[in-house]
BADRENLUM-479205 format. One record per residue (C-alpha): residue in three letters; y, z, x. Coordinates in steps of 0.05 Angstrom, whole numbers, padded with zeros to 5 digits, always signed. Example, Ala and Ser with C-alpha at 12.3 -4.5 7.8 and 13.67 -1.06 7.14 Angstrom:
<recs>
ALA-00090+00156+00246/SER-00021+00143+00273/
</recs>
This chain:
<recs>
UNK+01147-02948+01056/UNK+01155-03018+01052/UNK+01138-03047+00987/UNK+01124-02986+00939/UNK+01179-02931+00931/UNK+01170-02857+00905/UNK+01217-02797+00890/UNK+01200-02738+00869/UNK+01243-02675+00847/UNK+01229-02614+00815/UNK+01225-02542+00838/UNK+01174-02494+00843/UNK+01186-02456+00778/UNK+01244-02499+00744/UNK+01226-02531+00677/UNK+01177-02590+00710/UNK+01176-02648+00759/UNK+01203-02711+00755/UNK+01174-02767+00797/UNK+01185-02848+00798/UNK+01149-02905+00837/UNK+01168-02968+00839/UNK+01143-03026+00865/UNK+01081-03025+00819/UNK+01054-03088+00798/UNK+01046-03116+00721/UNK+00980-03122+00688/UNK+00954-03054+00704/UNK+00901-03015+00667/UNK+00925-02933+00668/UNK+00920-02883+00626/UNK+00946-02816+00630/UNK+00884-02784+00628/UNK+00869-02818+00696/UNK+00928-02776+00727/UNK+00908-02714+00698/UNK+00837-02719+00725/UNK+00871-02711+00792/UNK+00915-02662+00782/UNK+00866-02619+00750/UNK+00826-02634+00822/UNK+00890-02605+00850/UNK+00885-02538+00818/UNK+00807-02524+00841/UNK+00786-02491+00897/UNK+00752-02421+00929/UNK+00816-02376+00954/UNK+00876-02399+00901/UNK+00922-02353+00883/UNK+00947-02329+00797/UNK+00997-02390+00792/UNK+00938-02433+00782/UNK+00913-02393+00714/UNK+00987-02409+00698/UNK+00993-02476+00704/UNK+00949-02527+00668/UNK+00980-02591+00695/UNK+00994-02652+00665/UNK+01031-02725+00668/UNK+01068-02745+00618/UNK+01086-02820+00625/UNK+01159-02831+00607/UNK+01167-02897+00634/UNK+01143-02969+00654/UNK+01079-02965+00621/UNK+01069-02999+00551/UNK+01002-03011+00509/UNK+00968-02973+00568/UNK+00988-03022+00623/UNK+01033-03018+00672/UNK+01098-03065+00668/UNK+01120-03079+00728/UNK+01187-03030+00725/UNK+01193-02964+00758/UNK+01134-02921+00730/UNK+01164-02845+00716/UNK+01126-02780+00708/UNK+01141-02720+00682/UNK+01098-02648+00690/UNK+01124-02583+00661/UNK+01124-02519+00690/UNK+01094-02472+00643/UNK+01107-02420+00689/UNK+01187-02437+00687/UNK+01190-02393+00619/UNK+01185-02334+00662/UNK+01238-02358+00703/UNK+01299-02386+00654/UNK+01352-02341+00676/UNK+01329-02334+00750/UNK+01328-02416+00751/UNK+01377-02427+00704/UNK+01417-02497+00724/UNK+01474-02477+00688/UNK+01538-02438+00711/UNK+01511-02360+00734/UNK+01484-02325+00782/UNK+01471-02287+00834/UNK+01407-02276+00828/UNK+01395-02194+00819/UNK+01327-02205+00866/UNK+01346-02252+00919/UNK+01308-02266+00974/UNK+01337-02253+01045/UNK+01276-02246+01087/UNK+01246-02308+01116/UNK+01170-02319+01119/UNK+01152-02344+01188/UNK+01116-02407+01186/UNK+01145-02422+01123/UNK+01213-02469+01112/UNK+01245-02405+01091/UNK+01300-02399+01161/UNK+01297-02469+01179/UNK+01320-02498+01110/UNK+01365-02432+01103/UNK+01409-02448+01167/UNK+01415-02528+01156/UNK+01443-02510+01079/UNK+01479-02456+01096/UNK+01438-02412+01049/UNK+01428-02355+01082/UNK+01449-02309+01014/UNK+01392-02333+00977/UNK+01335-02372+01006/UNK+01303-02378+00936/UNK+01350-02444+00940/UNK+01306-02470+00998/UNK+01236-02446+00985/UNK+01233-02468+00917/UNK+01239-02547+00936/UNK+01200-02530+00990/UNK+01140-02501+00962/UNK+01080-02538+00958/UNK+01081-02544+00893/UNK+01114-02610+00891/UNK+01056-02642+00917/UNK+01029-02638+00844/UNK+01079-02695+00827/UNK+01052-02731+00897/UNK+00985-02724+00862/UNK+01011-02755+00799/UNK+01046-02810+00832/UNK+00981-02828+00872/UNK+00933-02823+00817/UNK+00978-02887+00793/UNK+00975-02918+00863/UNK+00901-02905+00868/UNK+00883-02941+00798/UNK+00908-02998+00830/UNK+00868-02992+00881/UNK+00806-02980+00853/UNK+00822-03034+00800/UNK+00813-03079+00860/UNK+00760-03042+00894/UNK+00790-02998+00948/UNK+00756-02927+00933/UNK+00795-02859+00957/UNK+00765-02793+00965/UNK+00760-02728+01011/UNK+00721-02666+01028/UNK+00734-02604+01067/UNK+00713-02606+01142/UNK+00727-02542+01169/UNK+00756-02469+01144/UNK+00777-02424+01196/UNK+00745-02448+01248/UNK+00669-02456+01207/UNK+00648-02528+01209/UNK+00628-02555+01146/UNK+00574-02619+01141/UNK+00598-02687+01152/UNK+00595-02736+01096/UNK+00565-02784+01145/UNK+00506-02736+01153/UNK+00504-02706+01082/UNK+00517-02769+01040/UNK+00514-02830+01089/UNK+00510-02879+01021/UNK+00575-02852+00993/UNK+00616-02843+01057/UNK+00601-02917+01069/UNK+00613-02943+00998/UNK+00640-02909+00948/UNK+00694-02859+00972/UNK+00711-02828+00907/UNK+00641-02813+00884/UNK+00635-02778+00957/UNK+00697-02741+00922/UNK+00681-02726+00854/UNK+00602-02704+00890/UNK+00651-02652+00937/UNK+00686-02618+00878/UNK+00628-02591+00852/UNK+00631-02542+00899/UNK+00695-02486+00900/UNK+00700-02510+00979/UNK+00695-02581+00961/UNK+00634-02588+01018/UNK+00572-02625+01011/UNK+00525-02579+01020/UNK+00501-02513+01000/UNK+00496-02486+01071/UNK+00567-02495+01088/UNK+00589-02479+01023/UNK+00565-02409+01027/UNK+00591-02393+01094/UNK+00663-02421+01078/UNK+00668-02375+01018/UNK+00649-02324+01059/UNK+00702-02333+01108/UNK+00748-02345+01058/UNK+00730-02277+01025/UNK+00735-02236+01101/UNK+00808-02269+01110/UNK+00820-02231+01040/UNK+00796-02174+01052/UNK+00844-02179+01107/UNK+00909-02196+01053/UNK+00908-02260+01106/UNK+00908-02330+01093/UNK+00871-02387+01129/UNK+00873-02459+01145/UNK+00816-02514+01163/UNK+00808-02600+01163/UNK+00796-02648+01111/UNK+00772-02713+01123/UNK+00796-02771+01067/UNK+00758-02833+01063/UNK+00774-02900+01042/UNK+00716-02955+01026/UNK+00721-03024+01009/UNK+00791-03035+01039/UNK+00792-03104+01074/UNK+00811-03126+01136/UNK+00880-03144+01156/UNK+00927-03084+01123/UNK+00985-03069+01168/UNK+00999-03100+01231/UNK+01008-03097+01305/UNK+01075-03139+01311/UNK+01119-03084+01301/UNK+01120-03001+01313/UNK+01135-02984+01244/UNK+01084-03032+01204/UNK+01018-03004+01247/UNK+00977-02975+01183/UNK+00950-02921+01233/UNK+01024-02891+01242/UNK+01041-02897+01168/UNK+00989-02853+01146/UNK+00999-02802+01199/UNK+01064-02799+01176/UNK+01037-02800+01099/UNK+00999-02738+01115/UNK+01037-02695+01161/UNK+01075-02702+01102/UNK+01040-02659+01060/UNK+01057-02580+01061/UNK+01031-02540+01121/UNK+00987-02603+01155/UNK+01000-02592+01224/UNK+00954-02648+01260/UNK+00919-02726+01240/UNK+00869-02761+01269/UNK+00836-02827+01250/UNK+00765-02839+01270/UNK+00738-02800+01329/UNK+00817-02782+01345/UNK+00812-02731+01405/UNK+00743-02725+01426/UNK+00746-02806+01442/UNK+00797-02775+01497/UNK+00743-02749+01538/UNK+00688-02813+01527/UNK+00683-02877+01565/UNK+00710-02939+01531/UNK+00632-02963+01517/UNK+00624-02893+01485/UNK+00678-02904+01433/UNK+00692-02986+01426/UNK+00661-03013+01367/UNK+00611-03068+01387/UNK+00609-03136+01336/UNK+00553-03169+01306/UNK+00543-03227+01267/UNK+00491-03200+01215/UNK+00469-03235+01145/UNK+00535-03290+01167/UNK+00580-03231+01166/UNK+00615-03198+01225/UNK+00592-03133+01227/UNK+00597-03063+01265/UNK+00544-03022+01303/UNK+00588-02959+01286/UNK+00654-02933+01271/UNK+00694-02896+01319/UNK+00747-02928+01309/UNK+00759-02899+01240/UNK+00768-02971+01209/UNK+00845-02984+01244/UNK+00854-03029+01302/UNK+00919-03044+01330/UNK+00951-03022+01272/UNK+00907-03061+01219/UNK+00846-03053+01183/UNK+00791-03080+01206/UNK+00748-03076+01148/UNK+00709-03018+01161/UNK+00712-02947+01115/UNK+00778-02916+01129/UNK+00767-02846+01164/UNK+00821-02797+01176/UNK+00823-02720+01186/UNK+00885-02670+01170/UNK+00886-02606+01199/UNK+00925-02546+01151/UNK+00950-02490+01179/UNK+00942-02420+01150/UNK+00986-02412+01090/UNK+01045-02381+01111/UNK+01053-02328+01055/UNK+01012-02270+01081/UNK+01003-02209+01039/UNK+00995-02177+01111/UNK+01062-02191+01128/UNK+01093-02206+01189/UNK+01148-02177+01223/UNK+01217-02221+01201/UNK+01294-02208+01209/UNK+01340-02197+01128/UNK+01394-02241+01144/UNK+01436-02197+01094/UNK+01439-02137+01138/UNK+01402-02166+01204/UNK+01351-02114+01213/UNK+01278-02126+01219/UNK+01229-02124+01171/UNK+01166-02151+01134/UNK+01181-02219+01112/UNK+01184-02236+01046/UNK+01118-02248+00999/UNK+01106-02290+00944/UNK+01043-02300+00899/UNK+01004-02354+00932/UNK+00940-02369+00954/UNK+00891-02342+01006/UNK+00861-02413+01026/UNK+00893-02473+01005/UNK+00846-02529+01049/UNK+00811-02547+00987/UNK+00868-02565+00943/UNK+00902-02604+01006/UNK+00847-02659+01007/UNK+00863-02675+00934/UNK+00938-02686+00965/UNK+00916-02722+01017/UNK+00874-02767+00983/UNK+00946-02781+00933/UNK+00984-02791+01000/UNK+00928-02839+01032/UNK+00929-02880+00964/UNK+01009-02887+00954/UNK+01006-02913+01044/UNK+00950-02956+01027/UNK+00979-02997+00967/UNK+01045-03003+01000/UNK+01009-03039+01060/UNK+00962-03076+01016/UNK+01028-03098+00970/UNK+01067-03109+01041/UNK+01013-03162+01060/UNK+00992-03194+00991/UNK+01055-03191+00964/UNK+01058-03199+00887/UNK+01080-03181+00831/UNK+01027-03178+00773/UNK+00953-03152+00780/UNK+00925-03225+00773/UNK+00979-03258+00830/UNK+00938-03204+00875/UNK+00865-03218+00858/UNK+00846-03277+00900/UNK+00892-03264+00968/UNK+00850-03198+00960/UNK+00790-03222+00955/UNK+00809-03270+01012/UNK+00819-03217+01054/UNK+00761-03183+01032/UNK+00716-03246+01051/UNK+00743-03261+01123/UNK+00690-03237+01157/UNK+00644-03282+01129/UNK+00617-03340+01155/UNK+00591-03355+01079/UNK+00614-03326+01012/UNK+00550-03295+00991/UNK+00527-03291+00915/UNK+00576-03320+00873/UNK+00576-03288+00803/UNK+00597-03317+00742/UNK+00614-03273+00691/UNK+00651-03263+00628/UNK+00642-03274+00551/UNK+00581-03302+00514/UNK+00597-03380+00509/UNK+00636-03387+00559/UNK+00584-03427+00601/UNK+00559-03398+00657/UNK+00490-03420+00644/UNK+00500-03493+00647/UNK+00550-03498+00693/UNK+00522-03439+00738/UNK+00458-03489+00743/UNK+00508-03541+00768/UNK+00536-03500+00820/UNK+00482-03471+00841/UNK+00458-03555+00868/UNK+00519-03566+00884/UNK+00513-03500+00933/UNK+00442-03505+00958/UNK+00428-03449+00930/UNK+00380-03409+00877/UNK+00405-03399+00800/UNK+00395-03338+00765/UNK+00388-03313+00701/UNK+00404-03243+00697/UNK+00387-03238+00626/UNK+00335-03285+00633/UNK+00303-03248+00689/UNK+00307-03185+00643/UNK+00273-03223+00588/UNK+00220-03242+00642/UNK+00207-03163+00660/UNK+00208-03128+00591/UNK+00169-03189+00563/UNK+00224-03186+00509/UNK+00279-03215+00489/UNK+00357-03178+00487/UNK+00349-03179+00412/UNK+00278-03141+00420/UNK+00300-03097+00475/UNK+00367-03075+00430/UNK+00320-03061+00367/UNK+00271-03027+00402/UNK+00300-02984+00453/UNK+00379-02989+00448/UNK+00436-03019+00486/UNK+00432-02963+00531/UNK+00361-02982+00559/UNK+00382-03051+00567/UNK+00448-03043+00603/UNK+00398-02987+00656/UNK+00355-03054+00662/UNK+00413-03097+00670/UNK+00438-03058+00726/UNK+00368-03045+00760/UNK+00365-03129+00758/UNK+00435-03134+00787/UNK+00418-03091+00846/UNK+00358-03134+00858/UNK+00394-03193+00849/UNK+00447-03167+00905/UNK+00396-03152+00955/UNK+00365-03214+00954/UNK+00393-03281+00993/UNK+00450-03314+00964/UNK+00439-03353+00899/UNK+00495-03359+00835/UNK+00483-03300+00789/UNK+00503-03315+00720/UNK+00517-03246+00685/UNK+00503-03230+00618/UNK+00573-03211+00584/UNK+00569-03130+00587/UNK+00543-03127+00657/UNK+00607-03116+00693/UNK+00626-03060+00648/UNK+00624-03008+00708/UNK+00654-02987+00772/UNK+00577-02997+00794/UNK+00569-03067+00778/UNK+00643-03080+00813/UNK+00623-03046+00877/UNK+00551-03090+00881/UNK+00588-03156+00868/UNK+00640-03145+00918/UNK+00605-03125+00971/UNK+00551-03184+00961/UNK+00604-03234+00947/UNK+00655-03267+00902/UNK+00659-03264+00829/UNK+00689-03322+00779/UNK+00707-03305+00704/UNK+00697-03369+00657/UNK+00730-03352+00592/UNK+00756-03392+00532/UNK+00794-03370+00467/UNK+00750-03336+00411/UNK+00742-03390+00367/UNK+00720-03442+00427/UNK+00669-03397+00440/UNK+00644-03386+00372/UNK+00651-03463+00363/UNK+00596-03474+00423/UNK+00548-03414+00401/UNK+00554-03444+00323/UNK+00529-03505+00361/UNK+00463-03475+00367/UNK+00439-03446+00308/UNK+00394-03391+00334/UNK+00444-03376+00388/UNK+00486-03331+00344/UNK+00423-03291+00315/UNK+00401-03284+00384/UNK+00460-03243+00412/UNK+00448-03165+00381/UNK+00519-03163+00390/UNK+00538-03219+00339/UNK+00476-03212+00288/UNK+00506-03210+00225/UNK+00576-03221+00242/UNK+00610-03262+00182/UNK+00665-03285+00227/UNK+00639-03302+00291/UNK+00704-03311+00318/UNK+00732-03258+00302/UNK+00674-03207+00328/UNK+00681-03250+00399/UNK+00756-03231+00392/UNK+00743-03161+00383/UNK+00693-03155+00445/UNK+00736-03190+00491/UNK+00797-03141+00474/UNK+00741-03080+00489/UNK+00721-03115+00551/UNK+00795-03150+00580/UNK+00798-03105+00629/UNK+00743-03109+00669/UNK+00740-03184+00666/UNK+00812-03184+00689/UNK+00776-03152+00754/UNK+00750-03219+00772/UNK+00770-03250+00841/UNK+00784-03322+00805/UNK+00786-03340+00741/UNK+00770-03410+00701/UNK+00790-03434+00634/UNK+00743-03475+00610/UNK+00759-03500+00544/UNK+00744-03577+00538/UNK+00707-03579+00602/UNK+00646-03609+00613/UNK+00595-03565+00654/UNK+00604-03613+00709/UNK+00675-03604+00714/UNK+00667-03529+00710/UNK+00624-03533+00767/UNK+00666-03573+00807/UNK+00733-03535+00790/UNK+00692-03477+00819/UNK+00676-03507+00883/UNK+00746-03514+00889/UNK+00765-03449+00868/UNK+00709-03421+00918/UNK+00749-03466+00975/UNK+00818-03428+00960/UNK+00789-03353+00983/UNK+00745-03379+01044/UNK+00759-03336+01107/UNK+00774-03374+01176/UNK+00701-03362+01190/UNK+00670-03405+01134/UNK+00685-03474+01167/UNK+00649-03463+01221/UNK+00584-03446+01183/UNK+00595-03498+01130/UNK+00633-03467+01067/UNK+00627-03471+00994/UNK+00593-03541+00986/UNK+00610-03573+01046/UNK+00528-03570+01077/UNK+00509-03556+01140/UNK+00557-03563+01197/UNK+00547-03583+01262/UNK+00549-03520+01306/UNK+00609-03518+01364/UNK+00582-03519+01435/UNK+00579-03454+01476/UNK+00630-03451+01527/
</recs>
């Protein structure tokens, strides 16, 4: 890894597991409770075996987080082994020993004989397969549960479902949930795990349980494919110049990784072996002033880089190699043959492993997106991002202004909007308009909740029409949903002031205050505005540029945001005329 470093360490029933990363950057939103989610993820799944009523895993954060956000120092986790109390003498890291039940029969297929005869522990190999057991990937988990807030903070979304278990093909996310495979990775995730196979339909569901309950019946274990998707990752992470930075290789490597993953494809991977090059070459469009693609066989790598399309990539697990069934094996105390060694474990594993895989996929992908944006605080990354994000645009789409009430993206949004050639709207204006109602009315008579459904039903609306400046009323970008819609429609600005400038303006109209359900009988109008903007900080700190507008006029707003606008444009954008510059005159056709 290049710009983000983890170690983890920890065995399989010593007291817990230690990992660090480092490399994270400053200004970070995470909460523990955002690790655990994935680690309880980890512990699901048709076919696991009694460790898993054991353990109920969780992080706790021991370093490089403060106040909830990260630091920029090495971030270190700690999850404890409950299952360790069982095992205080037998794992003791003080002087003793030898163990009165050591193990001396390798498992084949396991690290057992391999790790045995490079460490010279041939007496014991409890001192290999402990470290070796999969169940260090729960720190892996951990550690990318930290790597993937970032991501998603900045709109990349991570997620995975199970493809195949011995040898029964499962539905494709493309097929069962095209909308989610395309955009939204995680809730494509989080829609998988409500099934005990983590697949998407019913169908396939039922007929991997029943093969998982046959390979029981059996005392066998079995093996399958996961696919992990990545949406909204831009073009341009890793690179061709060099063997070692092609984002393709580094997550092969990421996953093969992972505990009993024995093969990796991205995109159509083998089958594109036996296709002509116009069967599995991506064609390019130009579509709405953005290059686009008729499909994705390519699996959103080219050359080693992103290209801007939904990461796919498949892992193939082998059969666990624990089989109650066991095979034949060799005692390396007395060298004659016998059944290999068993330990509790599970009889399918495949469903757990995407959860991994996802952790492995997130921790590759923020080291490439870190390698190629470099920085060192969440805000130094926002607008290289969103450059990135906007290179294959010929024009930046919507731009939305967003951010406190007072701030003034009203006036100067109907500025900008001239100054673009393009429409102005009003999202809480337009909602107004609909309910026949004003936000005060709506609040009274049906609740914030009814109004924030409408707000987000006029956002979508707003998206799928042509490109106009949106300015957003100040809750509407409290939700991954809103995020998702603005980036993928265009760019978003945040035009903020302190507290008291902004209660300085609204007292400046005296029905403004009144008319804001939010402030209504606030005493200290400064003082509420403070409190909202703590409650809301970190989802305007998602903006892709930000404006301080305190002593501005609405003109100069307006005109700082052209510039601002300028900073992020793609290579494409001149050629079409970018953010204010009109209409250009066209290049000739060669």
């Amino acid at each position: 890894m290049k710009r983000l470093r983890f170690l983890t360490a920890g065995e399989s029933h010593g007291p817990a597991l230690v990992g660090i990363l480092e490399g994270m950057p400053a200004g970070l939103p995470l909460d523990s409770e955002e690790i655990d989610r994935d680690l309880r993820r980890r512990q699901m799944g048709y076919g696991r075996g009694g460790r898993m009523k054991i353990e109920q895993d969780a992080a706790k954060i021991l370093a490089g987080v403060r106040f909830g956000t990260t630091l920029g120092s090495p971030v270190a986790l700690q999850i404890e082994n409950r299952d360790y109390a069982n095992w205080t003498e037998r794992m003791s890291a003080g002087p003793g020993g030898p163990d009165p039940a050591a193990v001396t029969t390798p498992r084949p297929g396991h690290a057992d004989l391999a790790g045995a005869l490079k460490y010279g522990q041939t007496g014991d190999l409890r001192d290999v397969l402990e470290r070796a057991s999969a169940r260090e990937t729960a720190m892996r988990v951990a550690l990318g549960a930290v790597a993937r807030a970032m991501l998603r903070n900045l709109g990349i979304s991570i997620g995975s479902y199970t493809r195949n278990i011995g040898g029964i093909e499962a539905v494709g996310g493309a097929d069962a949930r095209p909308e989610l495979h395309r955009h939204d990775a995680e809730g494509l995730a989080l829609f998988a795990d409500c099934s005990e196979v983590r697949a998407l339909d019913e169908n396939s569901t039922k007929q991997l349980i029943e093969r998982i309950d046959d390979a029981r019946r059996r005392r066998d274990t079995l093996g399958g494919a996961i696919e992990v998707v990545a949406t909204g990752v831009p073009p341009g992470l890793g690179s061709h110049v060099q063997w070692d930075r092609k984002l393709d290789g580094r997550l092969a490597q990421a996953l093969l990784s992972i505990p009993a993953i024995k093969a990796v494809e991205v995109g159509d991977g083998w089958s594109a072996g036996a296709l002509h090059g116009t069967q599995v070459h991506d064609p390019i469009h130009l579509v709405d002033e953005r290059l686009r693609r008729g499909s994705n066989h390519a699996g959103g790598t080219e050359g080693g880089i992103t290209n801007g399309e939904p990461l796919i990539i498949r892992a193939v697990m082998k059969p666990i190699a624990t089989v109650s069934n066991a095979l034949p094996s060799v005692d390396l105390r007395t060298l004659h043959e016998r059944r290999a060694h068993i330990e509790r474990s599970d009889t399918c594993a495949v469903p757990a492993a995407g959860i991994v895989a996802e952790a492995m996929v997130a921790l590759a992908l923020a080291d490439a997106l870190l390698e190629t944006l470099g920085g060192d605080t969440m805000h130094g990354l926002r607008a290289p991002f969103a450059r990135l994000r906007l290179s294959t645009r010929a024009r930046l789409g919507h731009v939305f202004l967003l951010g406190p009430m007072g701030a003034g993206k009203t006036s100067a949004g109907l500025i900008l909007s001239h100054r673009l050639g393009r429409p102005f709207v009003d999202l809480d204006a337009r909602i107004e308009a609909r309910a026949g109602a004003s936000i005060a009315a709506i609040f009274r008579s049906a609740g914030e909740s009814e109004f924030r459904r409408l707000e987000q039903i006029a956002l979508e609306e707003a998206c799928e029409q042509g490109p106009a400046v949106v300015a957003l009323g100040g809750g509407a970008v409290l939700g991954e949903f809103a995020w998702r819609r603005m980036r993928e429609a265009g760019v978003t600005v945040r035009l903020h002031a302190p507290p008291w400038e902004l209660a300085r303006r609204l007292a400046a109209n005296e029905q403004a205050v009144e008319a804001r359900p939010l402030l209504a009988g606030a005493g200290d109008t400064a003082g509420k505005l403070a409190e909202i903007l703590r409650e809301r900080e970190h989802w305007y700190a998602r903006a892709d540029l930000h404006l301080e507008t305190t002593a501005l006029t609405a003109e100069e707003v307006a005109g700082a945001i052209v510039g601002l606008l300028r900073t992020i444009e793609g290579p494409l954008a001149p050629l079409a005329g970018g953010s204010g510059r009109g209409s250009p005159t066209a290049p000739d056709e060669p």
